[in-house]
N, C-alpha and C positions, 0 to 999 in steps of 0.2 A: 408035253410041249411047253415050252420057257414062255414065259408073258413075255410080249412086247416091249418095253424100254418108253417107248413112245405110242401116245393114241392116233387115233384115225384121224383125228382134225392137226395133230400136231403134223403129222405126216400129210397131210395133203399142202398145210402152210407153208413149209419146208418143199417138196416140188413145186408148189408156185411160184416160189421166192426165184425159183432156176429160170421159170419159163421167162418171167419179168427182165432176165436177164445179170443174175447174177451167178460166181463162176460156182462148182460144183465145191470146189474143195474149199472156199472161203465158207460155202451154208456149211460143210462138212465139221470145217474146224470150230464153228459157230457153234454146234451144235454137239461139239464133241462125240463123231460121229464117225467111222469110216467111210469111205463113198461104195462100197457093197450094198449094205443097205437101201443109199439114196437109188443104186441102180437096177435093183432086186420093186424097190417100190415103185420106180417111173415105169418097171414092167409091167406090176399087177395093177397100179392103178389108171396108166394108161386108155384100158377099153371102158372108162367112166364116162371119160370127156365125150364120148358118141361119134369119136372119128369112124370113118370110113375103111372097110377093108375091100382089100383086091387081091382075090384068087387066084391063084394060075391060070388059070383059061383066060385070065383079062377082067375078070365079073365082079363087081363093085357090091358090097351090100354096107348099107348104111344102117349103126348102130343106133338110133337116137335116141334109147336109154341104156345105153352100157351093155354088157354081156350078162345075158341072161338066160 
């Protein structure tokens, strides 16, 4: 499997630059990066931040340390 390009901390910098409110493709170009990645990564790092999931049935379970 290819190494990474970028570390875990570069990569979490880089999505919070987005949440802060900047556009995807400006961190992109920034970053000489395509936006696959940036959207590949908001996936899998996503269930860090310990948001809240709802199941089909309506059922709420709260991650409060990420998926584990």
């Amino acid at each position: 499997m290819k190494e990474s390009r970028f570390s875990e901390s570069q990569i979490v910098r880089i999505l919070k630059g987005a949440d802060g409110g900047r556009k995807v493709a400006e961190l992109c170009r920034e970053h000489g990066m395509s936006s696959a990645p940036f959207y590949r990564w908001r996936s899998k790092f996503d269930g860090i931040k310990g948001k809240n999931r709802v199941f089909p049935d309506g059922k709420v379970d709260s991650l409060p340390g990420g998926n584990s």
